[in-house]
C-alpha positions in Angstrom: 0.8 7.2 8.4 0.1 3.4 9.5 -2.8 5.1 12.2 -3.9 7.2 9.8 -4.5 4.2 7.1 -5.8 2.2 10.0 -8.8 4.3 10.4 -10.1 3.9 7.3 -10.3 0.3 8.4 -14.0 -1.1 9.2 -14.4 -5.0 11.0 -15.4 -7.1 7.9 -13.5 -5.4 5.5 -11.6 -7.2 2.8 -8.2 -5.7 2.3 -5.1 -6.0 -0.2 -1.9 -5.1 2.0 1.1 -4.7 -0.8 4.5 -5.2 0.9 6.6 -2.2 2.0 8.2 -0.6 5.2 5.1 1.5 5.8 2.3 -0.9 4.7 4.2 -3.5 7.2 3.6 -1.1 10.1 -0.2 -0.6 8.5 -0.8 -4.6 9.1 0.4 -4.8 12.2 -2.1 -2.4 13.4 -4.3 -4.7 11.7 -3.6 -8.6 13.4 -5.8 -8.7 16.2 -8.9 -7.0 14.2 -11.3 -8.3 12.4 -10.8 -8.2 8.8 -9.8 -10.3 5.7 -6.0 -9.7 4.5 -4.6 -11.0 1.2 -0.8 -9.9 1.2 1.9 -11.0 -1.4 4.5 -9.6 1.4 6.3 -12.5 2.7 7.6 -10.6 5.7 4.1 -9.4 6.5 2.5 -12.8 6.0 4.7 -14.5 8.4 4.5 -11.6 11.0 0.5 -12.1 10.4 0.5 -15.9 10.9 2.4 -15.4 14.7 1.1 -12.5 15.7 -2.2 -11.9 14.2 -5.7 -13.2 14.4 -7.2 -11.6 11.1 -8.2 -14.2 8.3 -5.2 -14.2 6.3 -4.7 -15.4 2.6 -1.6 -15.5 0.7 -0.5 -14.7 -2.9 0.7 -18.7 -4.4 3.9 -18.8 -6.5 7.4 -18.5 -5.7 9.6 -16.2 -3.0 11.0 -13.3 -4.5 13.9 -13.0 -1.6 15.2 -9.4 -2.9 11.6 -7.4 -2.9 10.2 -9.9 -0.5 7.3 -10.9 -2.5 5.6 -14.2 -3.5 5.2 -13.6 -7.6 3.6 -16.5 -9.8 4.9 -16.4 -13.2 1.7 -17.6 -14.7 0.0 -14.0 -13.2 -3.5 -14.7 -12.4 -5.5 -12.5 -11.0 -6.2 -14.1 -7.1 -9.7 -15.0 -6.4 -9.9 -12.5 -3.3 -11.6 -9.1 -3.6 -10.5 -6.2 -1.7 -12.9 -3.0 -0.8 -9.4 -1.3 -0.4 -6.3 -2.1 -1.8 -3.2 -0.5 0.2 0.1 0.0 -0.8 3.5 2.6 -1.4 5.9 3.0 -3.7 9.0 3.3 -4.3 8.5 7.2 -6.1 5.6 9.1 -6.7 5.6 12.2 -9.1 3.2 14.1 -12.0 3.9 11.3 -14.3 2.6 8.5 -11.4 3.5 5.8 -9.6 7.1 4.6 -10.0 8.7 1.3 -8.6 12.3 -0.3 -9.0 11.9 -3.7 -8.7 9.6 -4.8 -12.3 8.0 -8.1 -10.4 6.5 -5.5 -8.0 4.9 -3.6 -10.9 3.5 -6.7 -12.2 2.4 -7.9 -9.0 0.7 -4.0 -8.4 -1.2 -4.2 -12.0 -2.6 -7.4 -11.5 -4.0 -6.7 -8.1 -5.4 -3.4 -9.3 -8.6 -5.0 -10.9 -8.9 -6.9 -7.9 -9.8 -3.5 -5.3 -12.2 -0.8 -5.7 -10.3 1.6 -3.5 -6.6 2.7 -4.1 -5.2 3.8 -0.7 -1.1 4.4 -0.8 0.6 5.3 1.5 3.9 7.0 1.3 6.0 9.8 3.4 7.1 12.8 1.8 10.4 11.7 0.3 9.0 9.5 -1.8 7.9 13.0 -3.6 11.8 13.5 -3.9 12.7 9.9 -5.5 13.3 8.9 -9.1 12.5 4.9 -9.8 12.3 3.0 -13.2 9.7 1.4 -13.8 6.2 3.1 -13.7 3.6 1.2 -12.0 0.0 3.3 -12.2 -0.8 6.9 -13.0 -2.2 9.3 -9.9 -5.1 9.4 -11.3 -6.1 5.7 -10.5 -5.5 6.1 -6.4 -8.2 7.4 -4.8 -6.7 8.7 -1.0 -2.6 9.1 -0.1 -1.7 9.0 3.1 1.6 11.0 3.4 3.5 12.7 6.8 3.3 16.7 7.4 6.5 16.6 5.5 4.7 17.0 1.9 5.4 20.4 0.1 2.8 22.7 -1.2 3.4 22.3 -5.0 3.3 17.9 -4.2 -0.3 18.4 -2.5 -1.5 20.3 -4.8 -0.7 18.1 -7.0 -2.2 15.5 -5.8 -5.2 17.1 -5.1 -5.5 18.5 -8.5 -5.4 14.7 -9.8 -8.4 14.1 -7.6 -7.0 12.8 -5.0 -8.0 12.7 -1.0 -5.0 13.7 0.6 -4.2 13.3 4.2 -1.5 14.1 5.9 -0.3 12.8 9.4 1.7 14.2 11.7 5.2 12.3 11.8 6.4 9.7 14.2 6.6 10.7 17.9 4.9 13.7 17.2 1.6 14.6 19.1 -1.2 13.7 17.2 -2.9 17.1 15.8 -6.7 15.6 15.3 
């Protein structure tokens, strides 16, 4: 999935990386290129800072330890604009988008009017999940990046919502185009 998202990467572009197992994995894919990154992922910023070499700006405000985030209470939107906002999610289903952590979901709805593309990216048992809090409907992300693990009926789905769909072969798999 992190290859896959990579791709769709161009030098120059101006990205929003949301925090997340699979977005971390995205970014890191990311450090040496070059491209603009504004992250409110703690764990990816720092990785970034040692590792990386892309222009790097952070979220201000305080460290959420528990969702790994840095959230200001005053919720601003950043002054960084992204051609392509990525991110996951904690459960994705025909209702939308759901999270479980609430400062994530405020942290995802303000960063949404800062991107024109929403690209998420999400393996397929996060089809299977129930969260709490519902963060955006399908019909506001525009390409899902998901493993060969998706079911029929969730593709469809998703496709039906207008979404790009594209599904990559899972981890130590051979790559199949």
């Amino acid at each position: 999935i992190a290859r896959a998202a990579a791709g769709l990467v161009r030098d120059g572009d101006s990205l929003i990386i949301h925090g997340g197992s699979t977005c971390y994995l995205f970014a890191l894919l990311l450090a040496q290129r070059n491209v603009r990154i504004y992250t409110n992922s703690m764990p990816l910023a720092a990785t970034l800072w040692q590792q990386g070499t892309c222009q790097l700006t952070l979220a201000g405000g305080d460290l959420y330890r528990e969702p790994g985030i840095i959230h200001a209470a005053n919720l601003t939107p950043p002054d960084f604009y992204g051609s392509k906002f990525f991110m996951g999610g904690q459960a994705i289903t025909q209702a939308g988008m759901f999270e479980s952590h609430p400062l994530v979901v405020k942290e995802t709805e303000m960063l949404l009017s800062r991107a024109d593309e929403v690209i998420v990216l999400a393996d397929s048992r996060k089809f299977g999940m129930r969260a709490r809090h519902p963060m955006m409907p399908l019909s506001r992300i525009g390409t899902l990046i998901t493993d060969d693990g998706i079911s029929e009926s969730n593709h469809k789905m998703l496709t039906e919502a207008g979404i790009r769909v594209i599904v990559a072969p899972r981890s130590g798999e051979a790559d199949q185009g």
